[in-house]
N, C-alpha and C positions, 0 to 999 in steps of 0.2 A: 492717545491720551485717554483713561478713561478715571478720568474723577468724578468721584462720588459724594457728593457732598455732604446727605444722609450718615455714609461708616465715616466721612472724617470726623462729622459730629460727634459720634459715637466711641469714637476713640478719645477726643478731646473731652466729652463728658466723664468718661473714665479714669483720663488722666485727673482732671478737677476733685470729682470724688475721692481718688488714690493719697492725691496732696490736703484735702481736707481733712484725712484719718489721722495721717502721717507730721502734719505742720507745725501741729502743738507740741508733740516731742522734738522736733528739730534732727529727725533721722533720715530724713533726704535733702539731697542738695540738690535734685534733678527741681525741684518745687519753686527755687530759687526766683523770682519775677516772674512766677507765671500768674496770671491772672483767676483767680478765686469763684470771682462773680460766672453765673451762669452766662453765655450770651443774649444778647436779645435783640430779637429783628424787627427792622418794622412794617409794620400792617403791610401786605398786596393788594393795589386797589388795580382796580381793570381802569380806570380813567382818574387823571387829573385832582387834584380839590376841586369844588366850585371857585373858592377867590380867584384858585388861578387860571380859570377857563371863563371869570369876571372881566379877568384882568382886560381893558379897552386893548392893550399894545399885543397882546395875546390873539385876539380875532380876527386883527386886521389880517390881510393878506399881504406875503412878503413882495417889495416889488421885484420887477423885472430884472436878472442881472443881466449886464452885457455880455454880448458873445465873447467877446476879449479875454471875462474872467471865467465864462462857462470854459471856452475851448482854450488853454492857454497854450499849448502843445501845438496847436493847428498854428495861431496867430505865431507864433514862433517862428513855426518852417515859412510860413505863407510872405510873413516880412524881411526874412532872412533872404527868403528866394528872389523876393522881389525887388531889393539892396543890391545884392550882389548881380543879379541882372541889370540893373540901371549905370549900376562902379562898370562893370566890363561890356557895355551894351556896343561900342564900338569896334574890340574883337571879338564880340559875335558878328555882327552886321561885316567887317571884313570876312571872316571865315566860310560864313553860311549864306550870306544873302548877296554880297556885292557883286553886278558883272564881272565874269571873268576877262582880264586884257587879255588879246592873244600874244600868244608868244614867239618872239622871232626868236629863231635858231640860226639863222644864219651868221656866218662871222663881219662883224663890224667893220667897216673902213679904218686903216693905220694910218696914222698921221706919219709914220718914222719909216724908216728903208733900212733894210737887211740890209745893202751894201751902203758903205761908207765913201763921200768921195772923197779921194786922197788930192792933198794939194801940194 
């Protein structure tokens, strides 16, 4: 983007002069709402008014915000993390941290008999 803010003056100065010749006869319709008046800007100052560097509410110092609204992104993941760790803390502690039982492989005792006695 390179705007200029100088040539666009200069173009809209242009155009203003152009509709000022033009207005009183009524021979452009491009002139239609545009505004007449010069623009006018106001003053650059490098600091403040005085009143308003008076102002008492102006020189205080802002206080302190909390981290909460400084970082709210942090506080987000941070409470999220620590929600959802506290909802499933029970399989995790099964998963990752509980003694292991050992495990029998061997086959169980049958209550029941392959063969049937016939009576």
């Amino acid at each position: 983007n390179d705007f200029q803010e100088v040539r666009c003056d200069k173009v809209f100065e242009a155009m203003r002069q152009c509709c000022i010749k033009f207005k009183p006869i009524n021979v452009s319709l491009v002139c239609e709402g545009y505004d007449l008046e010069p623009r006018k800007y106001a003053p650059v100052t490098d600091r403040p008014a005085k009143e308003v560097m008076d102002n008492r509410r102006r020189s205080q110092p802002l206080g302190k915000r909390s981290w909460i609204y400084r970082y709210p992104k942090t506080f987000q993941i941070t409470f999220t993390a620590l929600g959802l760790g506290i909802f499933f803390s029970k399989p995790i502690y099964d998963i990752f941290f509980r003694p292991r039982e050992p495990i029998d492989l061997t086959e169980p005792a049958t209550t029941f008999s392959v063969r049937r006695k016939v009576e």
